[in-house]
MIKE-896570 format. One line per 2 residues: number of its first residue (from 1); their letters; for each residue x, y, z of C-alpha. Coordinates in nm, 4 decimals, decimal comma. Layout:
N
NUM) a) X:Y:Z ~ ...;
END
This chain:
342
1) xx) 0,0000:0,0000:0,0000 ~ 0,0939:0,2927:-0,0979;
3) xx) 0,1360:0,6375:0,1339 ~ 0,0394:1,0328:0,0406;
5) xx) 0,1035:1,3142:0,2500 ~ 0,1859:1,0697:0,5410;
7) xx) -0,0996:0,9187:0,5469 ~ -0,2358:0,5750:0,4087;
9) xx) -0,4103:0,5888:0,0801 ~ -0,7485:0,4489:-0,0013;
11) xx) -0,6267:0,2586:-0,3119 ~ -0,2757:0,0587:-0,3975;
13) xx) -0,1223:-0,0171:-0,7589 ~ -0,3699:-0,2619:-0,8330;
15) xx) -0,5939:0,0029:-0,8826 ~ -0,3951:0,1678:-1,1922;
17) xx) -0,4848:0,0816:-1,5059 ~ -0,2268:-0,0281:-1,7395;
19) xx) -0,1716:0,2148:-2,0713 ~ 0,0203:0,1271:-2,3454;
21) xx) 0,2726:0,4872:-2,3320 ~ 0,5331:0,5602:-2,0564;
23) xx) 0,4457:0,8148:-1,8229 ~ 0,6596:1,0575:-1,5307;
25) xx) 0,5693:1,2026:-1,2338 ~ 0,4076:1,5572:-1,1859;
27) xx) 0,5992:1,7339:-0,9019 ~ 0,4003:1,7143:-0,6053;
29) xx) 0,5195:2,0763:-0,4156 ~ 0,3932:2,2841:-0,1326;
31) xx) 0,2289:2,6509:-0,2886 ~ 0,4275:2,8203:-0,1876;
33) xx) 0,7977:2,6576:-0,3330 ~ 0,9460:2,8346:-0,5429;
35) xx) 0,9827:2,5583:-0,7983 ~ 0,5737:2,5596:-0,8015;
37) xx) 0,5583:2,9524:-0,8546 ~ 0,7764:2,8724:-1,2171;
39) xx) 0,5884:2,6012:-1,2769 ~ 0,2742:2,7530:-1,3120;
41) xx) 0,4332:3,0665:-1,4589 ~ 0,5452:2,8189:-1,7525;
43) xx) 0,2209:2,6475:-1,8098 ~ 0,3416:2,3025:-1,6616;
45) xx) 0,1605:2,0685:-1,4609 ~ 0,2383:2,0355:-1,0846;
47) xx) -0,0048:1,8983:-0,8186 ~ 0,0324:2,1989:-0,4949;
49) xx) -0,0586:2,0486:-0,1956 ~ -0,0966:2,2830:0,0577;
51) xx) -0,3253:2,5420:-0,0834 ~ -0,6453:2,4833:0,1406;
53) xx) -0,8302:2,6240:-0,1108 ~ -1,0916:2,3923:-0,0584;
55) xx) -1,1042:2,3069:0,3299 ~ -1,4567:2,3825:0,3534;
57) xx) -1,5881:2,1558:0,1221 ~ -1,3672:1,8233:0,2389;
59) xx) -1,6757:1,7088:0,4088 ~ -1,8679:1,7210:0,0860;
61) xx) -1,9467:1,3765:0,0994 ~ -2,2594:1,2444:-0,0195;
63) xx) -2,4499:1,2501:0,3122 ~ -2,3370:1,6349:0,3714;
65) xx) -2,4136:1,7102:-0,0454 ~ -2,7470:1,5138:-0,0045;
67) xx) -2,8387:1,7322:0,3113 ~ -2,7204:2,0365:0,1844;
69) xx) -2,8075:2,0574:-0,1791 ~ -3,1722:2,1067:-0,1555;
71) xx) -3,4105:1,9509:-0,3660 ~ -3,3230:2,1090:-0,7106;
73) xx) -3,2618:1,8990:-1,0401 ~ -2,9075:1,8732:-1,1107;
75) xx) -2,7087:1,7502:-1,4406 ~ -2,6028:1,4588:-1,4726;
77) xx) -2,5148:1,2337:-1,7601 ~ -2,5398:0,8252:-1,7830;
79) xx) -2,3137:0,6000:-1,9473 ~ -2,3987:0,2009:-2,0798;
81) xx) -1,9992:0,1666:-1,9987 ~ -1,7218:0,3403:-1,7355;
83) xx) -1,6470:0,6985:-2,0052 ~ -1,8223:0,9916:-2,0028;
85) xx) -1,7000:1,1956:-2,3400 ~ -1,7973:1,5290:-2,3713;
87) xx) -1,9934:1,6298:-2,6878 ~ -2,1317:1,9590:-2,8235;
89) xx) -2,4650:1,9058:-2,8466 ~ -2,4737:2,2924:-3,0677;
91) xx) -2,2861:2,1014:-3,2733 ~ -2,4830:1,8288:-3,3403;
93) xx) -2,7793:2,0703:-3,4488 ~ -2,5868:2,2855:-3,6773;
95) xx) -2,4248:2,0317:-3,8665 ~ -2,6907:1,7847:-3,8767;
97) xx) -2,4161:1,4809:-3,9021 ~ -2,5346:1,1225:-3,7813;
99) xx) -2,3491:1,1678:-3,4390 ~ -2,4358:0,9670:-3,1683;
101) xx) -2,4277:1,0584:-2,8244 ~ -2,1735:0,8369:-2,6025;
103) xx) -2,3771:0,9514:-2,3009 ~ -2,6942:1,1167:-2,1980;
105) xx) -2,8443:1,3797:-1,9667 ~ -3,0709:1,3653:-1,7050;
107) xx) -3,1573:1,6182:-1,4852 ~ -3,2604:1,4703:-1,1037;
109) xx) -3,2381:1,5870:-0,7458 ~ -2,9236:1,4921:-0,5663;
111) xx) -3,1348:1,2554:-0,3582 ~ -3,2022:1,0552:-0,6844;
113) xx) -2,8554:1,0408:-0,7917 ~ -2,7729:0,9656:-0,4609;
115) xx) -3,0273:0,6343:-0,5202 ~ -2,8877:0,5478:-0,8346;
117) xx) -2,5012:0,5315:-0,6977 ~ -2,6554:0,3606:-0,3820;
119) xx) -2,8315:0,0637:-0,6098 ~ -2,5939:0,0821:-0,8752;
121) xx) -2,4442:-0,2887:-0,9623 ~ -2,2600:-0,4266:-1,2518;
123) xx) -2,4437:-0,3789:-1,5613 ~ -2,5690:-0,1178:-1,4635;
125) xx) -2,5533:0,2403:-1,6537 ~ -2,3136:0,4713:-1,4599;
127) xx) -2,3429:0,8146:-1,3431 ~ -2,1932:1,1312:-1,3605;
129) xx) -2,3160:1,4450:-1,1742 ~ -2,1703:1,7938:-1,3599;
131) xx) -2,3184:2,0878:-1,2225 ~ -2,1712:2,4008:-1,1853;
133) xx) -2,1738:2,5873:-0,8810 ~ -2,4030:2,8567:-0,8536;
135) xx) -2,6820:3,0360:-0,6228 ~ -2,9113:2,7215:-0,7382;
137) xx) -2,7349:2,4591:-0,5315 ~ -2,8314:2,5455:-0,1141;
139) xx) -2,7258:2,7686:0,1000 ~ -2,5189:2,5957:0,2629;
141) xx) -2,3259:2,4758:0,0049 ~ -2,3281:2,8105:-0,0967;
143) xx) -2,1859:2,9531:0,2412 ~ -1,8936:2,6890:0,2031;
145) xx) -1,7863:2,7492:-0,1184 ~ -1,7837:3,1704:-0,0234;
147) xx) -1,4983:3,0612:0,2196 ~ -1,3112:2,8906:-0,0536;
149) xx) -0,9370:3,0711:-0,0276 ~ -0,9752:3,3336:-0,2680;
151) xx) -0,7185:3,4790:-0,1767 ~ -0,4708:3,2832:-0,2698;
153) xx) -0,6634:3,2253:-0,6110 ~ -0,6644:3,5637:-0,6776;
155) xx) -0,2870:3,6122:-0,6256 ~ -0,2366:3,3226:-0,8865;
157) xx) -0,4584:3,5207:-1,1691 ~ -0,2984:3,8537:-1,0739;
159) xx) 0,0591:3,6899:-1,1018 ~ -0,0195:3,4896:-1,4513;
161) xx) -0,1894:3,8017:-1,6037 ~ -0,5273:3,5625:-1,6486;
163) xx) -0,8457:3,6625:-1,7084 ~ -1,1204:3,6351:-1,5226;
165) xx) -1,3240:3,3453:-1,3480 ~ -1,5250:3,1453:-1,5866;
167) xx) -1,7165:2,9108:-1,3679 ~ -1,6694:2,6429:-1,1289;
169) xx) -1,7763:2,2893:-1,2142 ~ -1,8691:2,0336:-0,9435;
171) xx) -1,8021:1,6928:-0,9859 ~ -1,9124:1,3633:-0,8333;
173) xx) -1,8507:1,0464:-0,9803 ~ -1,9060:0,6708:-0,9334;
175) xx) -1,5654:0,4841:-0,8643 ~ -1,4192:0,3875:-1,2005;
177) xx) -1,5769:0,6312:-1,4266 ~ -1,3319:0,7685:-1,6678;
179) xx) -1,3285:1,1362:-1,8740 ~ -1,1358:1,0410:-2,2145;
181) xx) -0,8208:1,2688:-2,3097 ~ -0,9250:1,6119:-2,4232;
183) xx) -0,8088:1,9351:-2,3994 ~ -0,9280:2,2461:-2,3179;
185) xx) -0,8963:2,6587:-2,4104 ~ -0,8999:2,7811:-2,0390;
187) xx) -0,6457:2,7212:-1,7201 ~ -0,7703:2,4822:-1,4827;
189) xx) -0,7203:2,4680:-1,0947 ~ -0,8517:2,0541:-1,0375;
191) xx) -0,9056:2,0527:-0,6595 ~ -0,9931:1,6822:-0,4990;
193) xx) -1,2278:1,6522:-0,1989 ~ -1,3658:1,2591:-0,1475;
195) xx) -1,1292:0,9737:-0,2952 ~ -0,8469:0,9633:-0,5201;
197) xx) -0,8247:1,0728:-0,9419 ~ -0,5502:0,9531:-1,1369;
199) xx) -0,4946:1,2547:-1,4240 ~ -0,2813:1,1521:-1,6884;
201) xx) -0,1912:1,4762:-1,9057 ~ -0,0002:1,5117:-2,2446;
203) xx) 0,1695:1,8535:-2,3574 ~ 0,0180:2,0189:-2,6230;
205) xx) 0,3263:1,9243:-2,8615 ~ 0,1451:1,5906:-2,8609;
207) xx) -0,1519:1,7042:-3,0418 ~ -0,0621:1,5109:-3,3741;
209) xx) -0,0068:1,1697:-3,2010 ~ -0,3407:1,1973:-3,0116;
211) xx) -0,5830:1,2539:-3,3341 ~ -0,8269:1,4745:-3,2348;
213) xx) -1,2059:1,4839:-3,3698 ~ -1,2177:1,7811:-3,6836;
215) xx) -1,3434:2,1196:-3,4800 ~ -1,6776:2,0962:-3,6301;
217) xx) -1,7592:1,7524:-3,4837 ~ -1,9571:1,7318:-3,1643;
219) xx) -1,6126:1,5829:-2,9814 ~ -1,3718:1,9125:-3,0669;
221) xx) -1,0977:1,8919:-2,8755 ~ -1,1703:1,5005:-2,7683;
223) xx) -0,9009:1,2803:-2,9275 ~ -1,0381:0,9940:-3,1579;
225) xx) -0,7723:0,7535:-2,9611 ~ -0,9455:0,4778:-2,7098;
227) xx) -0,6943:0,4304:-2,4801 ~ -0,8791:0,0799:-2,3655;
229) xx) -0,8184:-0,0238:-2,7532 ~ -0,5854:0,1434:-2,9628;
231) xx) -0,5593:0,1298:-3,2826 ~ -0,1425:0,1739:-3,3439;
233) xx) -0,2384:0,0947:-3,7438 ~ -0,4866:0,4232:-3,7571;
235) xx) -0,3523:0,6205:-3,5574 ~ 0,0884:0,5431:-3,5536;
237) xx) 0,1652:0,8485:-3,3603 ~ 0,0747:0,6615:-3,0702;
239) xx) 0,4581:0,4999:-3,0686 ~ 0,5364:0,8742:-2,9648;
241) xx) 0,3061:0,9513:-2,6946 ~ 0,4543:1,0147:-2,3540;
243) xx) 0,2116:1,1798:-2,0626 ~ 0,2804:1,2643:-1,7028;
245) xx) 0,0482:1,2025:-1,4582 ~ -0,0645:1,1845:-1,0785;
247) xx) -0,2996:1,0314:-0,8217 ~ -0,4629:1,3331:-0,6305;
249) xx) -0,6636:1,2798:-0,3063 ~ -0,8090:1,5193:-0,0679;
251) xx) -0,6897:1,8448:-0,0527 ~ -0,5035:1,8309:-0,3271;
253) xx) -0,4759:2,0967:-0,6263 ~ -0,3614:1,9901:-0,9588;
255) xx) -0,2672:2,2999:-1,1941 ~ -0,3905:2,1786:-1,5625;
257) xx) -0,2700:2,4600:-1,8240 ~ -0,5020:2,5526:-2,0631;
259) xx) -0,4590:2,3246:-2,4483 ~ -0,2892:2,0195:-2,2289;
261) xx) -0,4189:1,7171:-2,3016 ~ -0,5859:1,5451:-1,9870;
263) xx) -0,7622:1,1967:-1,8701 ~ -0,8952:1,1497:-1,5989;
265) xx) -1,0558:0,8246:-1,3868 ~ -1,1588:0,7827:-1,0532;
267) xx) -1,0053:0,5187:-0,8452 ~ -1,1819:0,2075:-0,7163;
269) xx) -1,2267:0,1585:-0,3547 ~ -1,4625:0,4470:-0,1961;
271) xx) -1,8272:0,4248:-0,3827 ~ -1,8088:0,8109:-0,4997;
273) xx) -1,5639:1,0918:-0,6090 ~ -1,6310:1,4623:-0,5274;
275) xx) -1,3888:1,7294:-0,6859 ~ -1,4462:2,1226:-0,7745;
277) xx) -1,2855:2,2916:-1,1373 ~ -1,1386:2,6290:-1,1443;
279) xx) -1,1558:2,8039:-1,4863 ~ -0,9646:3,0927:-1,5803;
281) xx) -0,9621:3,2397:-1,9096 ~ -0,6249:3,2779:-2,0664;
283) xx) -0,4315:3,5934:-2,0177 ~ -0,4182:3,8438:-2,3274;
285) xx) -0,2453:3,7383:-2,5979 ~ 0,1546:3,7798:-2,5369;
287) xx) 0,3887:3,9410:-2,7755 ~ 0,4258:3,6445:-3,0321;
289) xx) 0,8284:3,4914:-3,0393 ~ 0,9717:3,2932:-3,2896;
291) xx) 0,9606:3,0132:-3,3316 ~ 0,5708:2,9268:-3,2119;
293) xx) 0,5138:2,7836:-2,8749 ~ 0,3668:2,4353:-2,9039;
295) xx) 0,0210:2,6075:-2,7247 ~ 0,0371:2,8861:-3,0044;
297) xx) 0,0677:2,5761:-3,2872 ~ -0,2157:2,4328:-3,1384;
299) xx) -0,4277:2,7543:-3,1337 ~ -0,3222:2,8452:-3,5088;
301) xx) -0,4006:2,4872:-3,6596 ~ -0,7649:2,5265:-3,4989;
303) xx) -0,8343:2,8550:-3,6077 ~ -0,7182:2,7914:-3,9072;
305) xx) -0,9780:2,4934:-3,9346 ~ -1,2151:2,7559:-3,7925;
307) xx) -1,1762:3,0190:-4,1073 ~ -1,2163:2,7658:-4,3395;
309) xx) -1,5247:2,6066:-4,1995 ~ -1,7033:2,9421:-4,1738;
311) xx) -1,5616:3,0162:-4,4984 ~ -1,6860:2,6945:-4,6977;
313) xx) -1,9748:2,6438:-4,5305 ~ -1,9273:2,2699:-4,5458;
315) xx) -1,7896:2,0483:-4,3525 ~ -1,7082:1,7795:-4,6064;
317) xx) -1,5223:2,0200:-4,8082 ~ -1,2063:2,1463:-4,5665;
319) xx) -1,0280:1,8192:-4,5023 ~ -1,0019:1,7880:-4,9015;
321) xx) -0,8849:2,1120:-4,9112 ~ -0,6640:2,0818:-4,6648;
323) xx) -0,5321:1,7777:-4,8198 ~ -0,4933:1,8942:-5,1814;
325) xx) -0,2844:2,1960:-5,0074 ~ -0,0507:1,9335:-4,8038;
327) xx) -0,0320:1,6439:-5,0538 ~ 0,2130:1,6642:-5,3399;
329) xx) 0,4067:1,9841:-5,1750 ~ 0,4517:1,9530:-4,8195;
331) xx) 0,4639:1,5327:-4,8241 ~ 0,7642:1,4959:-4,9970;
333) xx) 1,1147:1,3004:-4,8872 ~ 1,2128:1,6439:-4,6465;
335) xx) 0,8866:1,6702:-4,5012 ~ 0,9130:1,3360:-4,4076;
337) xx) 1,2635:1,3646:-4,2715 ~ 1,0988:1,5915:-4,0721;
339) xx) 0,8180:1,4440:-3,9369 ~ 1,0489:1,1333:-3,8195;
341) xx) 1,2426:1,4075:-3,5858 ~ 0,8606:1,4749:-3,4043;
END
């Protein structure tokens, strides 16, 4: 068994799934160490465990949530297997493709989803409560989360030049349920409250060896890879992909910079997960340096995708495009060369 913060964990190795690309460690560092300061000035991963940003809501189990959360409908989406993929369900209307949703919604009072985790067995379809935190959920929940430590969240966005406060996402979760890797366009403070998430994160240099969906399909920035089942002959970037990752329990704050990749599963053992996002939006954009960060790649090949979806109207016609622009001139025996140095 396994120890964290000198204390024994609710979960050992046998709990880890096993992934067919090497992973390292994300520094696990006090707030305020120095080393944590540059890391998060850099837009690198690092799990800070000291931040008590979230002390009031470590007794946000389910009894407490159930009490507390008054008898509102809240969302939550049900899976027929252990992921829950995001999709755009805007999307879906506007392009009118054949997509199929991975997962659906149901709104239900917290006692109800209580009752489903409660008589949930093998089989059954999972669930996933997402509901952002706002003068809807009860007051006591409220009164908690108004004596968050904004304080010391504030000093981070002041220091990284971010901009403001987006929302706040709560999260509880049977155990095993798994978000598939995605990334997304805002900065992310992950802070755990009940059991242990394993976040595996790639940097956004690894954007070509994880595939993602075209931006006009209802998984944008969801990668096409199943990491229960690659497929190395589709998609033979995978040889390259190396993540980080971590295990973060209670208390614990892991930074995720906006465009890295991230997947995320909660641990076996306890019946539930409860964790709380943090979404900043990105600072103003800084003086652009030669050559291209790999963030500022990332954010050119999408809104380049972008212009030429709202410029052909049709979705069907910009990957030929793109193709007949690529193919022939930029495939040859030097662009090859190339691409084996990636």
């Amino acid at each position: 068994m396994s120890t964290m913060n000198g204390s024994k964990q609710e979960w050992d190795e046998s709990h880890i799934r096993k992934y067919f690309f090497p992973t390292e460690q994300i520094p696990r560092l006090s707030c305020n160490d120095s080393q944590a300061v540059e890391l998060i000035s850099q837009e690198k991963p690092v799990v800070l465990t000291d931040t008590r940003l979230c002390d009031t809501a470590l007794k946000w189990d389910l009894d407490y949530l159930e009490e507390n959360m008054g008898s509102d409908r809240y969302m939550v989406f049900v899976s027929k297997n252990h992921k829950f993929k995001y999709y755009d369900e805007a999307k879906i209307k506007q392009y009118k493709t054949n997509f199929v949703p991975p997962t659906r919604r149901v709104d239900m009072t917290f006692s109800e989803f209580v009752k489903k985790l409660e008589e949930w067995k093998p089989g059954d379809e999972r669930a996933y409560l997402q509901q952002g935190l706002n003068n809807t959920v009860g007051q006591g929940i409220v009164m908690d989360f108004l004596k968050f430590n904004w304080q010391w969240l504030n000093v981070q966005q002041k220091r990284n030049n971010w901009g403001p406060l987006t929302s706040n996402l709560l999260l509880v979760g049977m155990e095993g349920n798994v978000t598939p890797v995605h990334y997304d366009e805002q900065q992310n403070f992950f802070c755990q409250l009940i059991g242990y998430k394993r976040c595996i994160l790639f940097a956004p240099e690894h954007y070509s060896h994880l595939y993602p969906y075209p931006v006009y399909h209802p998984h944008d920035r969801q990668s096409q890879v199943d990491f229960d089942e690659p497929d190395a002959e589709k998609f033979p970037g995978l040889e390259h992909l190396q993540g980080v990752e971590a295990v973060v329990g209670p208390g614990d704050v892991l930074y995720i910079p906006m465009y890295w990749w991230h997947h995320i599963e909660s641990l076996p053992n306890l019946s539930h997960t409860v964790s709380v996002n943090f979404w900043y939006k990105g600072g103003p954009t800084e003086k652009i340096e030669y050559p291209l960060k790999p963030r500022q790649k990332l954010a050119v090949m999408r809104n380049v995708e972008k212009m030429l979806l709202e410029a052909l109207k049709d979705p069907a016609e910009v990957g030929p495009l793109l193709r007949s622009l690529v193919i022939g001139r930029y495939t040859g025996e030097e662009a090859e060369q190339q691409e084996a140095k990636l």
